[in-house]
NUDREN-870384 format. One line per 4 residues: number of its first residue (from 0); their letters; for each residue x, y, z of C-alpha. Coordinates in pm, 1 decimal. Layout:
residues N
NUM = A = X:Y:Z; ... .
This chain:
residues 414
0 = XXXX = -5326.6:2103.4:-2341.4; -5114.5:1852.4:-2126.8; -4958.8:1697.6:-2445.9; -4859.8:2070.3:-2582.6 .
4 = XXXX = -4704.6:2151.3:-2226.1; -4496.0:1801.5:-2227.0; -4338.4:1913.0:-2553.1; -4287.9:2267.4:-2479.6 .
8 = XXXX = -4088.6:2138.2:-2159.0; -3900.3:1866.1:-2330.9; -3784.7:2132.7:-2648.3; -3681.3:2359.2:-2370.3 .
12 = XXXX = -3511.8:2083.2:-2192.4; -3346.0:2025.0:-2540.5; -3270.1:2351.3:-2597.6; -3067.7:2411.0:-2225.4 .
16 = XXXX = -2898.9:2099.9:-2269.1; -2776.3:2237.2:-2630.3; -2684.9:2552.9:-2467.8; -2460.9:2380.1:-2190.8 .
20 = XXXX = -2338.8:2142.1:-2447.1; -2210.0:2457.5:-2675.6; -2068.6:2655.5:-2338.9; -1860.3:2379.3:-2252.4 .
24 = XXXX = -1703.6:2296.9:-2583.0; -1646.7:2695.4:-2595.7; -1440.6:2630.5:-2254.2; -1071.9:2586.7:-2308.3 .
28 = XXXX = -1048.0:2444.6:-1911.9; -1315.3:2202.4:-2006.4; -1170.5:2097.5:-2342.6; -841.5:2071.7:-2213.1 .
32 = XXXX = -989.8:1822.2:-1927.3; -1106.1:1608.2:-2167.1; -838.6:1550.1:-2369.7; -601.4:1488.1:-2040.6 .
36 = XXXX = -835.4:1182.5:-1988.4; -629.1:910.7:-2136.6; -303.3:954.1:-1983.0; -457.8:1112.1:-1657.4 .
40 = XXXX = -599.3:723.4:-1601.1; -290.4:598.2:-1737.0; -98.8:748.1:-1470.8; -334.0:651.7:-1243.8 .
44 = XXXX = -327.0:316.2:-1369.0; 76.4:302.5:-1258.6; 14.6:442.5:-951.6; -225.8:189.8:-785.4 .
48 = XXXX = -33.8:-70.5:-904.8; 250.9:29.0:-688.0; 235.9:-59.0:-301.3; 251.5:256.8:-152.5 .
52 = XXXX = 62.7:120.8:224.4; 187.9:388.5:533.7; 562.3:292.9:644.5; 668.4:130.6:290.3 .
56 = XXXX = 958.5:353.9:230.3; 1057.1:164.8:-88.0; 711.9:166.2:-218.2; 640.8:563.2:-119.3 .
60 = XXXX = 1010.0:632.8:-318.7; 834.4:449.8:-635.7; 578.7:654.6:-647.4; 763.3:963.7:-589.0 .
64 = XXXX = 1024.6:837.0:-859.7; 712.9:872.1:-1146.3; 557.4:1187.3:-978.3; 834.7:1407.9:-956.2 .
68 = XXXX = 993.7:1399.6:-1325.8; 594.2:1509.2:-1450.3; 635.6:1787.8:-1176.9; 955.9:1901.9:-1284.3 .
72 = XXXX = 849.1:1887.8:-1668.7; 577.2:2157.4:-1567.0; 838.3:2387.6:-1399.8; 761.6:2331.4:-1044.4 .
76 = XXXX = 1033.6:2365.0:-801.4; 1024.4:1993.3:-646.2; 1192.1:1895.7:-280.3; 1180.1:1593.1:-143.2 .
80 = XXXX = 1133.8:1648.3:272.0; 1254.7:1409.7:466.6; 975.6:1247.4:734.6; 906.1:1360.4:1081.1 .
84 = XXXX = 849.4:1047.8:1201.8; 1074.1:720.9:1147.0; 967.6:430.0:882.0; 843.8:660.2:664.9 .
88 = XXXX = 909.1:807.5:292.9; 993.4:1151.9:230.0; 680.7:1376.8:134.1; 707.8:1585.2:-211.7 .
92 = XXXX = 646.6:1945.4:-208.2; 617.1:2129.5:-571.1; 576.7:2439.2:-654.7; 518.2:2662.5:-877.7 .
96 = XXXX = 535.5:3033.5:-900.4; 325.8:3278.0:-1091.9; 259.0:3694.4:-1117.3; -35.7:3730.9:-895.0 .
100 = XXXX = -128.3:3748.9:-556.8; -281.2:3441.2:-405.1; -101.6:3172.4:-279.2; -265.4:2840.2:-274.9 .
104 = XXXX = -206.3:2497.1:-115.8; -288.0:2183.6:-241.0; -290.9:1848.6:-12.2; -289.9:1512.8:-122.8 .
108 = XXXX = -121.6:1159.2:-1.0; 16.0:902.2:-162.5; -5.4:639.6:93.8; -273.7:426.1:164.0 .
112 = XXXX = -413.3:171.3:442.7; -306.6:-156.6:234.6; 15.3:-403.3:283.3; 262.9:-521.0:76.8 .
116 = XXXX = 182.2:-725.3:-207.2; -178.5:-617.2:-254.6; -152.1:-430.5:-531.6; -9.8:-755.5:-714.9 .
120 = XXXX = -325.0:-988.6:-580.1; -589.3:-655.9:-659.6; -416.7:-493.5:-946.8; -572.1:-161.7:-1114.1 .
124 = XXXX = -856.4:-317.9:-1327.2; -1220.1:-105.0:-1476.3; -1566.9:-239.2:-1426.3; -1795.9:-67.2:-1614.1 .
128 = XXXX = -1748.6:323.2:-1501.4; -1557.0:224.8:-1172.4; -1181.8:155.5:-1141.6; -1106.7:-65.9:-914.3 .
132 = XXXX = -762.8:-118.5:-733.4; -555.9:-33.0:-345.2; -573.2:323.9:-308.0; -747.5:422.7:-624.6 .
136 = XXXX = -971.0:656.5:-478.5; -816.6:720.7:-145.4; -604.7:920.5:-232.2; -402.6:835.8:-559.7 .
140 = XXXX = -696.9:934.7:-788.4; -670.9:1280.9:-615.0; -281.6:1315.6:-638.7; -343.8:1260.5:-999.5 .
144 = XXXX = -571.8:1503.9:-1084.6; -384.2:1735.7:-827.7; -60.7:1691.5:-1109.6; -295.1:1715.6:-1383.5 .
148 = XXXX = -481.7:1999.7:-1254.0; -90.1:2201.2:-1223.8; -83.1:2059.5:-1595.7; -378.6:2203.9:-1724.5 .
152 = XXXX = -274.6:2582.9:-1582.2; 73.7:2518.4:-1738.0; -58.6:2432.3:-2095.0; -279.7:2673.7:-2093.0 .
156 = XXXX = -27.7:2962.3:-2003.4; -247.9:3058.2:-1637.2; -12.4:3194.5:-1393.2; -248.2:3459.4:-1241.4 .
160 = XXXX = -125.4:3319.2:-835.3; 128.6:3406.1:-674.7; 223.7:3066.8:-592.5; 57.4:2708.6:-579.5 .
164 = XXXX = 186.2:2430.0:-370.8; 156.2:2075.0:-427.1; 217.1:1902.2:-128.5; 190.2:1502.2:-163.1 .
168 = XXXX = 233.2:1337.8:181.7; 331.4:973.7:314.7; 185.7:913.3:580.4; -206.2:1034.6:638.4 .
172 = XXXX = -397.4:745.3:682.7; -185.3:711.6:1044.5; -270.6:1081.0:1151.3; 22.1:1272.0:911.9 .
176 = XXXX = 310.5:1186.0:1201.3; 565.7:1266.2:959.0; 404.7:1589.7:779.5; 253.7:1762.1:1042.9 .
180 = XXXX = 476.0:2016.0:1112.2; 622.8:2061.8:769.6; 183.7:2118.7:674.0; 136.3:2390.6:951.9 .
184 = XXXX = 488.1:2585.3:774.8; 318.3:2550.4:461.1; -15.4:2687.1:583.1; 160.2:3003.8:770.6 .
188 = XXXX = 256.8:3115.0:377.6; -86.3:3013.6:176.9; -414.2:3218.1:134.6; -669.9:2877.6:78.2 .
192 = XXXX = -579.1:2515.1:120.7; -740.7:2254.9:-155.2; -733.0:1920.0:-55.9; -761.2:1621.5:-294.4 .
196 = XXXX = -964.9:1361.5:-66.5; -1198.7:1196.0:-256.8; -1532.9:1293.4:-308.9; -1902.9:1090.8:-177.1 .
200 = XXXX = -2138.2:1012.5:-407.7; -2316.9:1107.2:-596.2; -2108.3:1428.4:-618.8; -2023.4:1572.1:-305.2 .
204 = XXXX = -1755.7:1792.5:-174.9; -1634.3:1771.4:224.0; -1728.3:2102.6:420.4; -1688.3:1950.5:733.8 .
208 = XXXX = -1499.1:1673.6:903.7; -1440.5:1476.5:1234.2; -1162.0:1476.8:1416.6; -970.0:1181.4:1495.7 .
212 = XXXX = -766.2:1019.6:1767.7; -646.1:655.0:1881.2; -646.2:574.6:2278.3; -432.6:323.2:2436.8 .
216 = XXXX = -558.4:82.7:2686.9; -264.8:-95.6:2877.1; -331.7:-366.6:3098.7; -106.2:-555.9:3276.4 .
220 = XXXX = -165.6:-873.5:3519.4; 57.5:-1206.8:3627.8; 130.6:-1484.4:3405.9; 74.5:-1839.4:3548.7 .
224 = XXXX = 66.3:-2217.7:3440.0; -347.4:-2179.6:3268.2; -321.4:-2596.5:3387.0; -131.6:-2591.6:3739.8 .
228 = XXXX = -171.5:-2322.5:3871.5; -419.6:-2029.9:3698.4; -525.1:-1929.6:4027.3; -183.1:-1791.5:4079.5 .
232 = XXXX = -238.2:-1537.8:3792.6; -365.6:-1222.7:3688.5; -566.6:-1230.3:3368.4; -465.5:-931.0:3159.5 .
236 = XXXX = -662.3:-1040.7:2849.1; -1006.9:-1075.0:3065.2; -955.6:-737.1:3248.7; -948.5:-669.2:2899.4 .
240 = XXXX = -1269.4:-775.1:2796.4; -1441.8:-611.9:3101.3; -1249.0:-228.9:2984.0; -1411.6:-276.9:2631.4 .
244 = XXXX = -1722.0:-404.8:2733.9; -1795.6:-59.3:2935.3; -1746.2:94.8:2626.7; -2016.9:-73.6:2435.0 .
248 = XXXX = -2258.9:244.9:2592.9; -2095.9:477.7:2363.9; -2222.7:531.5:2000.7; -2009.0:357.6:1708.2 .
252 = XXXX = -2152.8:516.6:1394.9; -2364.1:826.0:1355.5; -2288.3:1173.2:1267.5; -2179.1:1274.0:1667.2 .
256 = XXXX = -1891.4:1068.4:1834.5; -1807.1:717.2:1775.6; -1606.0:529.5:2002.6; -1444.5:201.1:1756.6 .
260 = XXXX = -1233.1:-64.3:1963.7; -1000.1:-130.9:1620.4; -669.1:-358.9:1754.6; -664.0:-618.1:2002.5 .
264 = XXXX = -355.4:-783.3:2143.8; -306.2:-1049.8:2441.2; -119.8:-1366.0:2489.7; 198.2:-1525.0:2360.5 .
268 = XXXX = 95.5:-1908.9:2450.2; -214.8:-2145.8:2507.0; -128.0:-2249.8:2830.5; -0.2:-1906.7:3000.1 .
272 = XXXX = -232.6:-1677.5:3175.7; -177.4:-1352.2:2984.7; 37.9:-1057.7:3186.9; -27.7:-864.5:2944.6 .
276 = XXXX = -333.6:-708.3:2697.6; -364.2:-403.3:2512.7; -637.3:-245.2:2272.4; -632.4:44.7:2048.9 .
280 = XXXX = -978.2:237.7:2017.0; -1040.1:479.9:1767.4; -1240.3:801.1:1862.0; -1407.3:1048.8:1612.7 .
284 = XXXX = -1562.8:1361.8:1706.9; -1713.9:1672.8:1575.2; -1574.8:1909.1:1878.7; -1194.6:1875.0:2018.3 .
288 = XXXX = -1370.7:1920.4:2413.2; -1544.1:1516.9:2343.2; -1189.9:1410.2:2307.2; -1125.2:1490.9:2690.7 .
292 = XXXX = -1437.0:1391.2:2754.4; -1366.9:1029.2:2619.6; -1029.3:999.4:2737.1; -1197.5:1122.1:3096.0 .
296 = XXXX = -1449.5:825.3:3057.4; -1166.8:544.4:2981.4; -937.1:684.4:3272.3; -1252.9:635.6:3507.2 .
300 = XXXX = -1294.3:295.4:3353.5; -899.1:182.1:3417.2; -919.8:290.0:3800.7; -1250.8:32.4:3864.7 .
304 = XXXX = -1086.7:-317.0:3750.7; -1271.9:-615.1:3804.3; -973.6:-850.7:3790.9; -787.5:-868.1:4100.3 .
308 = XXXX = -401.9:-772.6:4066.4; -447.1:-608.8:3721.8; -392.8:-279.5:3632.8; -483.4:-65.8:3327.7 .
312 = XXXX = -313.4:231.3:3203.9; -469.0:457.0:2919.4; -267.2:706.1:2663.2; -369.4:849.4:2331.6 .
316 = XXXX = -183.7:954.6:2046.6; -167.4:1305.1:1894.4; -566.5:1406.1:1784.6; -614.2:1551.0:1410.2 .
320 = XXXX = -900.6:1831.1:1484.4; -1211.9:1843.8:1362.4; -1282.3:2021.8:1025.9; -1574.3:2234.9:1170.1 .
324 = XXXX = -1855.8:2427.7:959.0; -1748.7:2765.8:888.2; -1828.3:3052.7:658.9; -1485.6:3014.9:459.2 .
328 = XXXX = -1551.4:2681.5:350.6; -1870.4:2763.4:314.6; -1786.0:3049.5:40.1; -1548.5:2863.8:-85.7 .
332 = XXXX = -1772.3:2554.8:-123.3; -2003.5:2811.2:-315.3; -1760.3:2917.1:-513.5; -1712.2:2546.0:-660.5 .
336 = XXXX = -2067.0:2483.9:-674.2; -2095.8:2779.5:-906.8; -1769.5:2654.4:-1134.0; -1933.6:2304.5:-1162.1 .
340 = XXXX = -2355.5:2500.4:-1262.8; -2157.7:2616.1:-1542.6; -2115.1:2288.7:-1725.2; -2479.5:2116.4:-1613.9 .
344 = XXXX = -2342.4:1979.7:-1331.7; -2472.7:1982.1:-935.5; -2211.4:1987.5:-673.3; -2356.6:1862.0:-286.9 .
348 = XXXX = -2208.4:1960.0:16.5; -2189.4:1703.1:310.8; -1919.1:1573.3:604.5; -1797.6:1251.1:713.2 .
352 = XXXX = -1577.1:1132.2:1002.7; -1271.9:1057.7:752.4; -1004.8:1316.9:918.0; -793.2:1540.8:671.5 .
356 = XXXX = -534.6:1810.7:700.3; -815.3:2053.1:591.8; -883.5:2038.3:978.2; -463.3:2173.7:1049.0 .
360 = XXXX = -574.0:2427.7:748.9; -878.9:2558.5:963.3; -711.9:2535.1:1263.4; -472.2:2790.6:1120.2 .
364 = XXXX = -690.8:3018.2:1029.2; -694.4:2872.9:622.4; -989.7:2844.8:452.4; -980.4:2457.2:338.0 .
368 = XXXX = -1208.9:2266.4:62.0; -1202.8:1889.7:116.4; -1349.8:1593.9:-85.7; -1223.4:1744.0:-451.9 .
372 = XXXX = -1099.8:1475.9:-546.1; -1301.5:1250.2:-795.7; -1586.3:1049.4:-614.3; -1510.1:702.8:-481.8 .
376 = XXXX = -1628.4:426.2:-224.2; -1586.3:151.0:-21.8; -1253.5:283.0:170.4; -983.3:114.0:333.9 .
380 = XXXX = -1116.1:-223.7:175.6; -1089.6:-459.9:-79.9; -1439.7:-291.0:-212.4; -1257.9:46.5:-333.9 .
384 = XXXX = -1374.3:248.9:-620.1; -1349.7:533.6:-799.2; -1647.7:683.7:-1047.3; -1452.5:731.7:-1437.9 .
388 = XXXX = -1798.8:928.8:-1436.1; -1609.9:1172.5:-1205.6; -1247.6:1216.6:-1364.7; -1309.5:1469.4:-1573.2 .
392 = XXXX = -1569.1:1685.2:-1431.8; -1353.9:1702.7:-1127.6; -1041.0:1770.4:-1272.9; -1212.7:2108.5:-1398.6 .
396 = XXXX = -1383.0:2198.9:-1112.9; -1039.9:2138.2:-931.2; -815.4:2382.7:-1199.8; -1095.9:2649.6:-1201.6 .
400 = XXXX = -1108.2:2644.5:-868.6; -754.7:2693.4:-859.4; -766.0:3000.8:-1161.8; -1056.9:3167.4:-929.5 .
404 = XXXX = -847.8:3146.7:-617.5; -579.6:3324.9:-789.3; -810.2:3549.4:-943.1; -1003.2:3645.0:-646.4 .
408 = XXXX = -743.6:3585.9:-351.5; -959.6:3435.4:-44.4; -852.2:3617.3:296.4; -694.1:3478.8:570.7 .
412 = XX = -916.3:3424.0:920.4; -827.9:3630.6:1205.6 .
């Protein structure tokens, strides 16, 4: 009796996987996804191979310059918008216009955490079904399918929206300094924002995210002769020491706040007491009231010095808010996980403290959809990957994503 019940349930299994088989070959999205495959990693393959780190202006211009012909060829409207912020590239905003109702915008950057010259010493190269390369996951393997996605909708003659955006940014990974205003005018005329982060494994989509912000600590003190005279000084770079070391209370992974000292400066010469020291710490956190409570903690911290004649000074940069949990992302997210049933395939939901502009979409009163990019690892190091597994099943989840947003506009939060 065991033995007839094995077979019964592996025929059936046969049988539902020969159904799914036949209902994706009888989908024109999915069809069309596969055959983009080739020159969707060939274009990726260009891309990652170009230095494109935040503040190279050449290298951001490079990319744009093989982007924005492949725009134009769809029938987008393409601008180039200059920067907010100086040292940067101009971000690309394409669009294209359709006969329906919805109007959707799509986020992705082109920049990435890595300097000049690494692409040359880590080119693109494929190990088995990861790609390998600066910036192949984070974000250019997103931008890619974000074109090819626009492609897809062209070719196949969809234009039920009343407009889709494809913004492509320069400078993200440093908190969007140059896009930030130019993404909040774009989100005061769009129904849903899609963003083209990458996605966890095994095959998750973002539904929530930390917010992020970078405190300054200042300190300064009296420079003296470290051999003659070091009594005379005021060690800046020790006062230093005793501001971070308070800080080692407060959690530096986990799914709350993290508090991550990140950049540490003192010192021009071995013999010189340092007058100076500064750190940069990087906070993450899941509600926008624990960055005042942080900053309240490290302004406590610089009025109790332990060096003598020192004194610290704290400042933080402009915060990118949390992506909170919310029940449009959460429709939304069931929405995709519906498109992606449809072709055997399970989509996960999960969070992460990466910060996006999904949060400046929420914040606006946007429902946003993070992580739809394809799925990746090992960020923001020489370790960065991206699943070939995940290139095509994401590229249709992200283009019938886009068709059922313009199908079935989303409405705006109050």
């Amino acid at each position: 009796m065991g033995h007839r019940c094995l077979l019964i349930l592996a025929s059936l299994a046969v049988l539902a996987g020969s159904a799914m088989a036949a209902e994706r070959g009888n989908d024109p999205v999915w069809a069309a996804a596969q055959a983009a495959r080739p020159q969707q990693l060939d274009l990726l393959h260009t891309l990652v191979n170009i230095d494109s780190g935040t503040g190279d202006v050449e290298g951001g211009r490079k990319v744009a310059a093989v982007l924005v012909p492949q725009l134009k060829a769809l029938g987008a409207n393409v601008k180039t918008v200059p920067a907010e912020a100086p040292d940067l590239p101009e971000n690309v905003v394409a669009t294209m216009t359709g006969s329906g109702r919805a109007r959707i915008l799509m986020i992705g950057h082109m920049d990435t955490v890595f300097g000049s010259g690494t692409a040359a010493a880590r080119p693109y190269s494929v190990e088995g079904d990861r790609a390998h390369g600066p910036g192949v996951a984070d974000e250019k393997g997103g931008v890619v399918e974000g074109l090819y996605a626009l492609k897809l909708l062209h070719d196949l003659g969809f234009n039920n929206f009343a407009h889709i955006t494809f913004l492509i940014e320069t400078s993200e990974e440093r908190g969007s300094p140059g896009t930030k205003n130019l993404i909040r005018k774009l989100l005061a005329d769009s129904d849903v924002e899609l963003n083209l982060e990458p996605g966890d494994p095994p095959d998750v989509i973002t539904v929530w995210r930390k917010g992020s912000t970078t405190f300054h600590i200042d300190v300064k003190g009296k420079a003296a002769h470290a051999g003659v005279n070091p009594q005379d000084g005021h060690n800046a770079a020790v006062e230093l020491m005793h501001q971070l070391l308070k800080l080692e209370t407060l959690p530096h992974s986990g799914p709350g706040v993290t508090v991550n000292t990140t950049v540490i400066r003192a010192g021009e010469r071995a013999n010189i007491i340092p007058d100076a020291a500064s750190a940069q710490v990087n906070v993450r956190v899941r509600k926008v009231s624990d960055f005042h409570r942080i900053q309240g903690i490290l302004e406590r911290n610089a009025r109790q010095v332990i060096v003598p004649g020192t004194t610290v000074t704290v400042t933080g940069e402009p915060a990118f808010p949390p992506l909170p949990v919310n029940p449009g992302t959460a429709a939304l997210a069931t929405r995709a996980q519906a498109i992606y049933a449809s072709v055997g395939k399970k989509l996960e939901t999960g969070g992460n403290g990466g910060a996006s502009e999904s949060a400046l979409a929420a914040e606006a009163g946007v429902t946003a959809l993070d992580g739809l990019g394809p799925v990746g690892g090992g960020f923001h190091s020489d370790r960065e990957y991206l699943e070939l597994n995940s290139v095509t099943p994401r590229l249709y989840l992200l283009t019938k994503l886009l068709m059922s947003c313009g199908q079935e506009p989303l409405k705006r939060s109050p």
